[in-house]
C-alpha positions in Angstrom: 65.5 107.3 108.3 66.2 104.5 105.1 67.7 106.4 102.8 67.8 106.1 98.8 70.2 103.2 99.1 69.3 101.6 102.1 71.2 102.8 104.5 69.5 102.9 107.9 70.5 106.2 109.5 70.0 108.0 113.2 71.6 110.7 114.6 72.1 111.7 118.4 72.1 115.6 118.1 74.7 117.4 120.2 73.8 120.1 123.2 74.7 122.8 120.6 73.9 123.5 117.1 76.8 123.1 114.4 78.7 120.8 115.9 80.8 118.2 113.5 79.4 114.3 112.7 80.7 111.6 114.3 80.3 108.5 112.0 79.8 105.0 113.3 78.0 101.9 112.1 78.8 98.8 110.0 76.8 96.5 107.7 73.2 94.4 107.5 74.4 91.9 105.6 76.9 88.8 106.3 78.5 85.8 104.3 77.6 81.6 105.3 79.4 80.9 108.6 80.7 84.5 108.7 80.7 84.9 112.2 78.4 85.6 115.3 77.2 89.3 115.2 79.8 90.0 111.6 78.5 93.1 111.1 75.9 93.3 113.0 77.7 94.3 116.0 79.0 97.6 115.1 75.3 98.5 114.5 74.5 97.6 117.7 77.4 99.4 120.4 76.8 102.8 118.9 72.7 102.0 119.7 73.5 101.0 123.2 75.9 104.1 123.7 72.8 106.3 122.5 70.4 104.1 124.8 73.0 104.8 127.6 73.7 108.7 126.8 69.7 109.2 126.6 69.3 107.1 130.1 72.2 109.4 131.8 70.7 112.6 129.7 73.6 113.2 128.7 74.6 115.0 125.0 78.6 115.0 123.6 79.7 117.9 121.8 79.2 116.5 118.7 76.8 115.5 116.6 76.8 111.1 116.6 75.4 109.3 113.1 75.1 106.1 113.8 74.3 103.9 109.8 73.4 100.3 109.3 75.4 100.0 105.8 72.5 98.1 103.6 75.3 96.2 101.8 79.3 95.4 101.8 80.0 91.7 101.1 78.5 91.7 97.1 77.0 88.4 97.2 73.9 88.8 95.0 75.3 91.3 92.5 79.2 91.9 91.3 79.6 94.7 93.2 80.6 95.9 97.1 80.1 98.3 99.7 77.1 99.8 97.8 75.9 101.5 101.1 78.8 102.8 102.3 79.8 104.0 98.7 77.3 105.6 98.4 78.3 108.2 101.2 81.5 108.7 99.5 80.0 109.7 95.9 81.6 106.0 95.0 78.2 104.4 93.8 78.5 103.5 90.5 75.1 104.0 88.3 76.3 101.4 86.0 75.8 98.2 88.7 72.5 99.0 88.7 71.8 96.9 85.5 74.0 94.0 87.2 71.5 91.2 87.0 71.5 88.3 89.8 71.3 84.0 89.3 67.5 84.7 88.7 68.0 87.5 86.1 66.6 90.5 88.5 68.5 93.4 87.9 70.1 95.8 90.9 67.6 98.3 89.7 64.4 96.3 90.2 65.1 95.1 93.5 66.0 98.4 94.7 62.7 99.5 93.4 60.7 96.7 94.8 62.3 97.7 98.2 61.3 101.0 97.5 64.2 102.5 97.5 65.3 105.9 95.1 68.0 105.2 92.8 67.8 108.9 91.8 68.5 110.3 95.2 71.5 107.9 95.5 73.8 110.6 94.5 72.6 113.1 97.1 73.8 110.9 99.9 77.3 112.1 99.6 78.8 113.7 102.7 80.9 116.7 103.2 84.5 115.3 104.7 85.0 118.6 106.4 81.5 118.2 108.1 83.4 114.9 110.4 85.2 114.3 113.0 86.2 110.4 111.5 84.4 107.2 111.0 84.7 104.5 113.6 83.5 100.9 113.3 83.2 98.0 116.5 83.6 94.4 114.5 83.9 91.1 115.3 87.7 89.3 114.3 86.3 87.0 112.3 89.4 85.0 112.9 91.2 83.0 115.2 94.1 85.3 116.7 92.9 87.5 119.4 90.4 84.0 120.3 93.8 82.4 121.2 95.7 85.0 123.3 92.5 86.0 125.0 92.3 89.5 124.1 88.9 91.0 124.7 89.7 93.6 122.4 92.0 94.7 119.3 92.7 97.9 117.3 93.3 97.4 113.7 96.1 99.2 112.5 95.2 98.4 108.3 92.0 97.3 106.1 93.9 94.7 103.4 94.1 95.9 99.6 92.1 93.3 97.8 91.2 92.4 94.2 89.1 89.5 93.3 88.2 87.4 90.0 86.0 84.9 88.8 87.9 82.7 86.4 87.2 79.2 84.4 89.6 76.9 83.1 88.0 75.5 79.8 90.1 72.1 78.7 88.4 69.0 77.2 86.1 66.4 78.8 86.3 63.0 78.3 86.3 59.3 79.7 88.1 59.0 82.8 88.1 54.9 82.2 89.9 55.6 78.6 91.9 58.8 78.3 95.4 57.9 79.0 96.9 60.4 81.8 99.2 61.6 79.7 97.1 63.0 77.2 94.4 64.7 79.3 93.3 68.1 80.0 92.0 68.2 82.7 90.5 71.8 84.0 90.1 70.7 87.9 93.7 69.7 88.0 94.6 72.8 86.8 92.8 74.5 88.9 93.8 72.3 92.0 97.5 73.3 90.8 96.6 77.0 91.3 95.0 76.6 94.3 98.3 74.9 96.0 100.0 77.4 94.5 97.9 80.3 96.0 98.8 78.8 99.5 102.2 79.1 99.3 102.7 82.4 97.4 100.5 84.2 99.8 102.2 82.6 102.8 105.6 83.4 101.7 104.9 87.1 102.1 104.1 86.6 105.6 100.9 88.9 105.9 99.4 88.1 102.1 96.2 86.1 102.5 94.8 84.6 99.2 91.8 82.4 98.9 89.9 79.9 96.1 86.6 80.5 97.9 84.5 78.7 95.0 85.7 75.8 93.1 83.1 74.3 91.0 83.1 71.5 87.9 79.9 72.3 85.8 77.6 68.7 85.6 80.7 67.2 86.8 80.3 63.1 86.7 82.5 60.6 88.7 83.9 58.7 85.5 84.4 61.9 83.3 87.7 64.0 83.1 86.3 68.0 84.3 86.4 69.3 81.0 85.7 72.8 82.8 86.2 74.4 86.4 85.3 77.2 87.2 86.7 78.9 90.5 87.2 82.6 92.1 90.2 83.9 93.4 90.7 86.7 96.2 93.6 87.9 97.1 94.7 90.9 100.0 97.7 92.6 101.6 98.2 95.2 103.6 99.3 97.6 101.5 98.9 98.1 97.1 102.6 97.3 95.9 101.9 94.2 98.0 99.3 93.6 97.2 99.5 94.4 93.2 102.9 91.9 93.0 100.8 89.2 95.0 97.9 89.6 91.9 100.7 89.8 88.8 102.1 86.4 90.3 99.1 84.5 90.6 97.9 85.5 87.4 101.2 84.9 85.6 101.4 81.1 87.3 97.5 80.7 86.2 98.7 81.5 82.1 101.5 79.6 82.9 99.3 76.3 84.1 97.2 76.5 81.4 99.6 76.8 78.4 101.6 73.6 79.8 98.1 71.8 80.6 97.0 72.9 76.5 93.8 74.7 78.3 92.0 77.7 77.7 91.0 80.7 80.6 88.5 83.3 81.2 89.2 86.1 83.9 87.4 88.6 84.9 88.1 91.7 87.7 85.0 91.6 90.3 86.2 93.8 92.5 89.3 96.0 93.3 89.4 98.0 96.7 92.3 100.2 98.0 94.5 99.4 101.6 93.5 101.6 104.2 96.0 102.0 106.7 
């Protein structure tokens, strides 16, 4: 079945009746240059287990739900794992009026897919009805590439938190405006970013990332009178995680009080470590 939310769902029922869910799956949707089969792949193992069990007649003793999530990575609206929140009672009713770059809000293209934003609720599942969730995913990085490991367990899903953020200072000739008296938002931003690298590195397991860096109508002989950029930023655990946030953030006010610029932050998304 599609469900209210767009899950794709099918279940493998078990030789007896009453047996406990098995959950397995991962997500439809991917990132640019996120990886061969990012996602994608944990759909399709639990199909070729199924295609296998069905070829060998063979039923487990308990019941397997295998779901392709409809969405995780929030790239067309500011919010994440709307499938798989869903199943947890953690879809919030609010994102719906989230509009995307063309103005289309998350409730009319759920609609136009067809989909039931009034059923989205009922898609919660009972814990105690579940053995455990388990997902098969790509690295998506270069570690396991370069020992040659076919194969690694996780042992934690990072805490992140991410912003989009602008720093607002003044454009203005870049032929006539002494260095000195400049304020120059794509330095400061540029300062942060360096600063980012190191802070996150110096923790040893901290990742943090300026994925978008932008200078709105930018021209080559005008000082960026604006820049506006995203930060994400993950550990492994929350207290890590949280201290890794309060010092970017503090460095960011700090940069633009001595640069004489103004900021605007906002919190896109916060999601909890999992060990």
């Amino acid at each position: 079945e599609v469900d209210a939310v767009g899950n794709v769902v099918g279940r493998y029922h078990p030789a007896t009746h009453g047996a406990r869910y098995l959950m397995t799956g991962s997500h439809y949707d991917t990132v640019r240059n996120g990886g061969k089969y990012d996602g994608r792949l944990g759909i399709y193992v639990p199909i070729a287990c199924v295609r296998a069990l069905t070829q060998a007649q063979k039923r487990l003793p308990f019941d397997l739900e295998v779901i392709g999530f409809a969405e995780e990575e929030g790239q067309r609206y500011k919010a994440t794992f709307l499938g798989s929140g869903a199943l947890i009672g953690d879809f919030n009713t609010a994102w719906l009026d989230q509009q995307d770059a063309d103005g289309i809000t998350m409730r009319q293209a759920m609609q136009h897919a067809g989909l039931r934003e009034g059923d989205i609720a009922a898609l919660k599942r009972d814990p105690s009805a579940y053995l455990g969730f388990i997902e098969v995913h790509i690295e998506q990085g270069p570690v396991l590439n370069e020992l040659n490991l076919p194969l690694g367990v996780v042992t934690s899903i990072n805490g992140s938190v991410r912003y989009a953020c602008e720093f607002i200072g003044q454009a203005s000739h870049a032929g006539t405006t002494p260095m000195g008296r400049r304020r120059d938002a794509a330095c400061a931003a540029a300062e942060l970013a360096l600063y980012l690298e190191q802070r996150a590195a110096a923790d040893g397991d901290s990742v943090a990332t300026m994925g978008i860096l932008q200078v709105p109508n930018g021209s080559t002989n005008v000082v960026p009178g604006r820049c506006v950029f995203t930060l994400d930023l993950r550990a492994p655990n929350d207290p890590q995680r949280d201290r890794l946030t309060a010092d970017v953030l503090a460095q960011l006010k700090q940069i633009a009080a001595r640069r004489g610029l103004a900021f605007q932050l906002e919190e896109t998304m916060r999601a909890r470590a999992a060990p």
